[in-house]
C-alpha atoms as an extended CHARMM CRD file, in Angstrom:
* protein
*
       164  EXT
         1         1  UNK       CA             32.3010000000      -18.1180000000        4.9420000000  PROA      1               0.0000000000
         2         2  UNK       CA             34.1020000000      -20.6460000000        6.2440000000  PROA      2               0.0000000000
         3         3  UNK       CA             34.6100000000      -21.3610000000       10.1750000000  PROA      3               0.0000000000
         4         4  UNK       CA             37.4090000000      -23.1130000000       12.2120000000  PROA      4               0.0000000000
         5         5  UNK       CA             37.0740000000      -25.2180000000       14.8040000000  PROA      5               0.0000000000
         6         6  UNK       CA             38.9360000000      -28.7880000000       16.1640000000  PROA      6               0.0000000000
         7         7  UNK       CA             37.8580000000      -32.6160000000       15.9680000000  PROA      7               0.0000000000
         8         8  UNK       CA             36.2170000000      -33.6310000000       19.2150000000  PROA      8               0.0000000000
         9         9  UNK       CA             38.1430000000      -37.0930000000       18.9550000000  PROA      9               0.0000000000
        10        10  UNK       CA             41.5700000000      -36.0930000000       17.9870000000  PROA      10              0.0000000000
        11        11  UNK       CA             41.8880000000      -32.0160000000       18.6370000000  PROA      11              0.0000000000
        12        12  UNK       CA             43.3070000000      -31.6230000000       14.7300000000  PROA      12              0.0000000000
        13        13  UNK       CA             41.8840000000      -28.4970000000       13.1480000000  PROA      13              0.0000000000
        14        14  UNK       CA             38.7930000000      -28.5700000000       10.9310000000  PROA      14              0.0000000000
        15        15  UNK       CA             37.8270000000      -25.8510000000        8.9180000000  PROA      15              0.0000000000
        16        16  UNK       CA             33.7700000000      -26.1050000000        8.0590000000  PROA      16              0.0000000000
        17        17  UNK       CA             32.4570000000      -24.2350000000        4.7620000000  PROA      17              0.0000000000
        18        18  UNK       CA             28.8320000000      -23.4840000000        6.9690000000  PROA      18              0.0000000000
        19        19  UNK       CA             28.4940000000      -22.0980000000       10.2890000000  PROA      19              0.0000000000
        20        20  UNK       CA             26.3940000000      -24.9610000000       11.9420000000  PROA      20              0.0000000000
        21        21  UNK       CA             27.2610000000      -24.6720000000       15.7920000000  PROA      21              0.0000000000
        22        22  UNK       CA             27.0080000000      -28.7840000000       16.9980000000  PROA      22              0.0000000000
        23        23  UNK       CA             28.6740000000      -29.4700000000       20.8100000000  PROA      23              0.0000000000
        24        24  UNK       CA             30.7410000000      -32.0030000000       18.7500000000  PROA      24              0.0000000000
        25        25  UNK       CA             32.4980000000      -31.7390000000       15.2170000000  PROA      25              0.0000000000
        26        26  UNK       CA             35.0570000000      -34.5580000000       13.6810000000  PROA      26              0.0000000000
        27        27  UNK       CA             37.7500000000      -34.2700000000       11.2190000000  PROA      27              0.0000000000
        28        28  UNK       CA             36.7990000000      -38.0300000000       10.2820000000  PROA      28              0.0000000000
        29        29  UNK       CA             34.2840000000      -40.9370000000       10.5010000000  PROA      29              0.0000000000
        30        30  UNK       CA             37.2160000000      -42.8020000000       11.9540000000  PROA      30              0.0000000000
        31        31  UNK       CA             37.1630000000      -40.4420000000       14.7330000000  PROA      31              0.0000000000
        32        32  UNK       CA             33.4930000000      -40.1460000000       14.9620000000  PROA      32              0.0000000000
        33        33  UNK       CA             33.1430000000      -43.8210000000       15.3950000000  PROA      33              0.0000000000
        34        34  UNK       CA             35.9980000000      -43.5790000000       18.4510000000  PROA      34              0.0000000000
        35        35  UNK       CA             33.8310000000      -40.6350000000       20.2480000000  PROA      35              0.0000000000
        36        36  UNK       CA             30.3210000000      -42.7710000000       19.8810000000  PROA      36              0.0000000000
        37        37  UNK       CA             31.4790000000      -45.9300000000       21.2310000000  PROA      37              0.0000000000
        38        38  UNK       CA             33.6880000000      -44.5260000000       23.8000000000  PROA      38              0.0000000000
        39        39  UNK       CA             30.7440000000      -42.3800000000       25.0190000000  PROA      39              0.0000000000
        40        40  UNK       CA             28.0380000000      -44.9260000000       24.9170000000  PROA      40              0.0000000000
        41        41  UNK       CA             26.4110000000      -43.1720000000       21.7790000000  PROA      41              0.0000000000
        42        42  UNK       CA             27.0770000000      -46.2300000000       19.5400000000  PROA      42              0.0000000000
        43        43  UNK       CA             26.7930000000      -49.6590000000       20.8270000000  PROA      43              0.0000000000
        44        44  UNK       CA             28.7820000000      -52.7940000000       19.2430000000  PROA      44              0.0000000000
        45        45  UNK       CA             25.9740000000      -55.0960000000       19.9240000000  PROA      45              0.0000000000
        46        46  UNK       CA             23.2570000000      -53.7760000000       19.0370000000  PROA      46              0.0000000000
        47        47  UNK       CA             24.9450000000      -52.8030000000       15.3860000000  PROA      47              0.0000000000
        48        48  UNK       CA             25.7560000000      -56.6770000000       15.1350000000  PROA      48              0.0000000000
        49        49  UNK       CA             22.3200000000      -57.6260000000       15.6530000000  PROA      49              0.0000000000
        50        50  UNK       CA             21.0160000000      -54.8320000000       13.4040000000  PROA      50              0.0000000000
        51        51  UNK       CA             23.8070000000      -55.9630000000       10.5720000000  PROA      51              0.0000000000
        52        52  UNK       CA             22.4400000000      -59.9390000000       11.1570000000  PROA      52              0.0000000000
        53        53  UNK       CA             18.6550000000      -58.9370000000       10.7690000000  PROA      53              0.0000000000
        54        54  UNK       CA             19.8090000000      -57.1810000000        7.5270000000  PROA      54              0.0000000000
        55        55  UNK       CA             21.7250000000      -59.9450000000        6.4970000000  PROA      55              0.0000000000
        56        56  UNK       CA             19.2630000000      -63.1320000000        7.1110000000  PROA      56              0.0000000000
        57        57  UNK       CA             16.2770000000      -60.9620000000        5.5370000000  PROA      57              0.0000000000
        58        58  UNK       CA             17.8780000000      -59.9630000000        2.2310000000  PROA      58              0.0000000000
        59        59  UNK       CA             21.3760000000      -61.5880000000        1.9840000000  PROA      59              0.0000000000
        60        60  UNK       CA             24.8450000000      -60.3960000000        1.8420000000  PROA      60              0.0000000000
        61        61  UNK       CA             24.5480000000      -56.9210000000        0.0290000000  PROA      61              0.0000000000
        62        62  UNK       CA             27.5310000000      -57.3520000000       -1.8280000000  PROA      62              0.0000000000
        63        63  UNK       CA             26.5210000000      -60.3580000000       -3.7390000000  PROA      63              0.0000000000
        64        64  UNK       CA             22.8140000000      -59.5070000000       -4.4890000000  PROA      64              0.0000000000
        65        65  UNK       CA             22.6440000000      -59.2830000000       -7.9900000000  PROA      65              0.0000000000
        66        66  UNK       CA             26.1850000000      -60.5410000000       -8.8510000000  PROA      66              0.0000000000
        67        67  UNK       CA             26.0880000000      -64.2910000000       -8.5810000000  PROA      67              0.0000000000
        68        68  UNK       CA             25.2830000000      -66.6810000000      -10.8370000000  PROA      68              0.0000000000
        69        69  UNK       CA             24.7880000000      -65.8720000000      -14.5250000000  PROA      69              0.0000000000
        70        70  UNK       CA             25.0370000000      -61.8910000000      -13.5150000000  PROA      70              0.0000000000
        71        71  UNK       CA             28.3000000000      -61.9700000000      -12.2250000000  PROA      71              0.0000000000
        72        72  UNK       CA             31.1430000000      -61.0310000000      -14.9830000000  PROA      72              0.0000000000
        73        73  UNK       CA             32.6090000000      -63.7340000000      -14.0540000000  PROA      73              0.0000000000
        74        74  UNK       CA             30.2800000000      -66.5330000000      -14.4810000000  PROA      74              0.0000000000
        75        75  UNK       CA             31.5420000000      -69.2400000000      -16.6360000000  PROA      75              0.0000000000
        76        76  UNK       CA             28.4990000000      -71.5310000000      -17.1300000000  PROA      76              0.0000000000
        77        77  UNK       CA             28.2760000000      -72.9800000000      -13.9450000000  PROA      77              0.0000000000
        78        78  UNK       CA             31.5720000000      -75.7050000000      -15.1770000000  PROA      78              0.0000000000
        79        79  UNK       CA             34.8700000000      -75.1150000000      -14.4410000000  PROA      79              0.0000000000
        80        80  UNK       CA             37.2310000000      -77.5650000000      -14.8770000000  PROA      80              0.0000000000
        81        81  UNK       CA             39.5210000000      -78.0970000000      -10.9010000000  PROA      81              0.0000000000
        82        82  UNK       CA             43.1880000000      -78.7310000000      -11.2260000000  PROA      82              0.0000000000
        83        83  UNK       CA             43.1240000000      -82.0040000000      -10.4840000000  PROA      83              0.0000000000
        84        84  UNK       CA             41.6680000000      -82.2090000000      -14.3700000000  PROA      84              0.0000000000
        85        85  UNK       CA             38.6560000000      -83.3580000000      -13.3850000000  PROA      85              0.0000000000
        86        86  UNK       CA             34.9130000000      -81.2060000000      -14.1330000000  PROA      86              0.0000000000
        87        87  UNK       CA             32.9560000000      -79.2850000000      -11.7020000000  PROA      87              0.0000000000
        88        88  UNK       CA             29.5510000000      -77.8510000000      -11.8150000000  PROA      88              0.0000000000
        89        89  UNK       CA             27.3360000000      -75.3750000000       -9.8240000000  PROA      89              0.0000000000
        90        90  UNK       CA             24.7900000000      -77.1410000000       -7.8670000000  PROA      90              0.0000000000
        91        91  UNK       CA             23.4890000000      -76.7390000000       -4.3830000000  PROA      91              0.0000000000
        92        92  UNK       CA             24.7160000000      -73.6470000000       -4.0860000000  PROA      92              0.0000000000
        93        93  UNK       CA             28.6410000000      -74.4830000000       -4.7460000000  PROA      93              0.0000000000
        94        94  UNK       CA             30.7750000000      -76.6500000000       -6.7050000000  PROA      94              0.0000000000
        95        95  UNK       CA             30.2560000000      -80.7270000000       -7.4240000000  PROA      95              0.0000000000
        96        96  UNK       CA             31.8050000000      -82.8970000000       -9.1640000000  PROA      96              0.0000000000
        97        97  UNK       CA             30.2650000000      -83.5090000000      -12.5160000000  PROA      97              0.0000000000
        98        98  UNK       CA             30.8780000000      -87.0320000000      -12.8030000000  PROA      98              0.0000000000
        99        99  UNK       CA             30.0040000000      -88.2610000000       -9.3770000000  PROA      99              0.0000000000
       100       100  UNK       CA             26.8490000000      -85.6320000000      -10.1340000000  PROA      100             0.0000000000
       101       101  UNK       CA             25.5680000000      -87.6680000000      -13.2330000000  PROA      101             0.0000000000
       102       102  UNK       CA             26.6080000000      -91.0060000000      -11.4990000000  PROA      102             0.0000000000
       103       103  UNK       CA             24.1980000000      -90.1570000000       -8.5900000000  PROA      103             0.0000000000
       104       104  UNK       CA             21.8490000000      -88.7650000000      -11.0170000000  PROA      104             0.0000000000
       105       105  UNK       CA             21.7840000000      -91.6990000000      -12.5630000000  PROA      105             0.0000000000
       106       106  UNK       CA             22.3770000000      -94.6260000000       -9.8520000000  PROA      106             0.0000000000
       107       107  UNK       CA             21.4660000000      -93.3910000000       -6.8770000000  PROA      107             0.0000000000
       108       108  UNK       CA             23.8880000000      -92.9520000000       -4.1060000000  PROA      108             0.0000000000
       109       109  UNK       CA             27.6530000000      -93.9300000000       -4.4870000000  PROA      109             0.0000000000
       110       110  UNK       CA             28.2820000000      -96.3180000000       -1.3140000000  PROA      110             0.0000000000
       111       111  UNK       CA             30.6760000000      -95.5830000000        1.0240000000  PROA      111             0.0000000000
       112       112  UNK       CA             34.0030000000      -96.9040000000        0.0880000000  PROA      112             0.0000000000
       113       113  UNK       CA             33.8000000000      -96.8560000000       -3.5610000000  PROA      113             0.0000000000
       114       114  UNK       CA             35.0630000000      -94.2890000000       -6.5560000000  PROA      114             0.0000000000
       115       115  UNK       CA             33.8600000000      -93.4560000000      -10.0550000000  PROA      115             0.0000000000
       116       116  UNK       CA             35.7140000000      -94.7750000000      -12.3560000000  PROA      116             0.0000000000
       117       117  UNK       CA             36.5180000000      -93.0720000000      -16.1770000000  PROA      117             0.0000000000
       118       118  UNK       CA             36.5750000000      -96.2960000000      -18.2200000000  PROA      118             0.0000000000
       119       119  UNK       CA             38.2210000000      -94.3830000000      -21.0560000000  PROA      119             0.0000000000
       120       120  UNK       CA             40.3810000000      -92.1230000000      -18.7650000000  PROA      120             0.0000000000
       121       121  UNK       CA             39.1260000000      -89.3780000000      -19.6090000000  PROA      121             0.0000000000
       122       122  UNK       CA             38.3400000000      -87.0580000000      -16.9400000000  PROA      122             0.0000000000
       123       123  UNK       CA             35.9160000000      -84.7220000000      -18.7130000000  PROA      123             0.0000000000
       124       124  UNK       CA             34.2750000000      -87.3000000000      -20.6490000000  PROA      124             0.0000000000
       125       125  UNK       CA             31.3850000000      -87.4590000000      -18.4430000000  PROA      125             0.0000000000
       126       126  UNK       CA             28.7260000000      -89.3980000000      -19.9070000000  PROA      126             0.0000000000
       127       127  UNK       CA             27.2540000000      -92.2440000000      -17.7520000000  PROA      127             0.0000000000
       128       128  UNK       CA             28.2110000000      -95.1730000000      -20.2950000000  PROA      128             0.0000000000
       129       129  UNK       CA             31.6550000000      -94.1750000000      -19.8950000000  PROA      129             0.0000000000
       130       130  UNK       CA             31.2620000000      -94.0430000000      -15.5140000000  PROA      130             0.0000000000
       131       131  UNK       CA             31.2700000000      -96.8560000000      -13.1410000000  PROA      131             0.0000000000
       132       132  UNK       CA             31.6120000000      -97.4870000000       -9.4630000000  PROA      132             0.0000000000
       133       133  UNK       CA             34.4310000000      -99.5400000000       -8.3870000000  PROA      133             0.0000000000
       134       134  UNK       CA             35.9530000000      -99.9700000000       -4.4430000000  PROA      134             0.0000000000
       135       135  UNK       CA             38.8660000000      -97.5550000000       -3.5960000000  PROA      135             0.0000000000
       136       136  UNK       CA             40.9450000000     -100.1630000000       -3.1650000000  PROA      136             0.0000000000
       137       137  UNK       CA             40.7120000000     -101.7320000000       -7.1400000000  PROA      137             0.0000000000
       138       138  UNK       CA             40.2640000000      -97.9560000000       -8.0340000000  PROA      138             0.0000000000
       139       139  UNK       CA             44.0520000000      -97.6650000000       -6.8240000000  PROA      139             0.0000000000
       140       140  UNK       CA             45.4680000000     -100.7680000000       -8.2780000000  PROA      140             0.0000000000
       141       141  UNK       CA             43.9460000000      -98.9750000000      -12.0240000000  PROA      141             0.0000000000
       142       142  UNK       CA             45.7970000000      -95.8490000000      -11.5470000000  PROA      142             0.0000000000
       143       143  UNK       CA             48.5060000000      -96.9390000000      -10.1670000000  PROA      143             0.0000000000
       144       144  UNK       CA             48.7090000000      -99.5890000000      -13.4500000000  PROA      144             0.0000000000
       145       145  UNK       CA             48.5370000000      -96.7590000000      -15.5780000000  PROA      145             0.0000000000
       146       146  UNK       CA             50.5760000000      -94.1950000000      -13.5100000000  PROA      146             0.0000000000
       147       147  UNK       CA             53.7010000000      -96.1380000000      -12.2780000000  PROA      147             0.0000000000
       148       148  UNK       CA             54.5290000000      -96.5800000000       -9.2870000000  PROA      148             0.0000000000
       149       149  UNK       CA             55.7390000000      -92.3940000000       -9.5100000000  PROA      149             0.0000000000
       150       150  UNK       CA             52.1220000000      -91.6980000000       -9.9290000000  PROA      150             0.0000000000
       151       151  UNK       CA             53.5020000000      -90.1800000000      -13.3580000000  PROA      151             0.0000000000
       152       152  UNK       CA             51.4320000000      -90.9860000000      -15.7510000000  PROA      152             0.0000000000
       153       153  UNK       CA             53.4280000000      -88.7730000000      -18.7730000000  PROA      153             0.0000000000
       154       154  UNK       CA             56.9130000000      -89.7780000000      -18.4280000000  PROA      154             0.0000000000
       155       155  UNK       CA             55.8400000000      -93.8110000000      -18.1660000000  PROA      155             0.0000000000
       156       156  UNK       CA             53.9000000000      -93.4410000000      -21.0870000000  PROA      156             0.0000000000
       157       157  UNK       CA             57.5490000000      -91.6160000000      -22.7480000000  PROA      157             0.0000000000
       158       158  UNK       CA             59.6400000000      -95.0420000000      -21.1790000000  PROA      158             0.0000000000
       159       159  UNK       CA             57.2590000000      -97.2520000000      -22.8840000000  PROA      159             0.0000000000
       160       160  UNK       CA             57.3530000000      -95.4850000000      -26.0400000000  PROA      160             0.0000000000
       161       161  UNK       CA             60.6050000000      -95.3960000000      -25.6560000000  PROA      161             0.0000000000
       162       162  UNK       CA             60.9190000000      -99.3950000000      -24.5810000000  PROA      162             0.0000000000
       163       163  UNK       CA             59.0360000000     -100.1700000000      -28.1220000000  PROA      163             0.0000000000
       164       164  UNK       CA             61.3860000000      -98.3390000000      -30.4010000000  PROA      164             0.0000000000
């Protein structure tokens, strides 16, 4: 049997499958939502502080369970950034990996200095191939073996090209 009657919100016409008499009836949650917080039914606060309870005692809901090595996406913990260089999962986000095993290693890199690739290889990562130089004689390396561009490619092409 089914019985028609209008949205208390927004007056559209709802037809209801059971014959449950309530003083108010909605077509939608949208409008149900409108009615209790325009009628002091629902309060805004008090659902923040509820939601932030929630949240501090058992985390975002949408990422319990999927993080880490249960997430599809989960590559290891090592991605490599687009600047070439490695980064790994720790402390709860991304590190560098070779500033990582230099610290590891070494202890605290001092304020104004870099970790230098010997080889120049930005994934190579072990610590005999690491060492801590100042930023400014970190520059003065790259920039020997980028140009003054910054191009490293095409300046190693012109000095192929200069010893043909």
């Amino acid at each position: 049997m089914e019985h028609k009657t209008n949205c208390s919100q927004c007056g559209a016409q709802i037809v209801r499958t059971r014959r449950i008499k309530k003083e108010t009836n909605f077509c939608c949650t949208s409008c149900q939502m409108k009615y209790e917080y325009a009628n002091g039914i629902r309060d805004a606060k008090t659902i923040t502080r509820k939601a932030n309870e929630h949240v501090r005692k058992y985390g975002q809901p949408h990422l319990i369970g999927r993080t880490g090595k249960l997430n599809g996406n989960w590559k290891g913990g090592r991605v490599i950034h687009k600047s070439g260089y490695m980064r790994i999962r720790k402390f709860g986000g991304y590190v560098l990996e070779h500033r990582y095993v230099w610290e590891k290693t070494n202890g605290e890199i001092p304020d104004g200095w870099q970790v230098h690739h010997i080889n120049g290889d930005k994934l190579d990562n072990r610590i005999e191939n690491l060492r801590i130089i100042p930023n400014a004689e970190h520059q003065k390396l790259h920039k020997q073996s980028h140009g003054e561009d910054g191009k490293f490619i095409k300046n190693v092409v012109k000095l192929l090209r200069v010893v043909e």
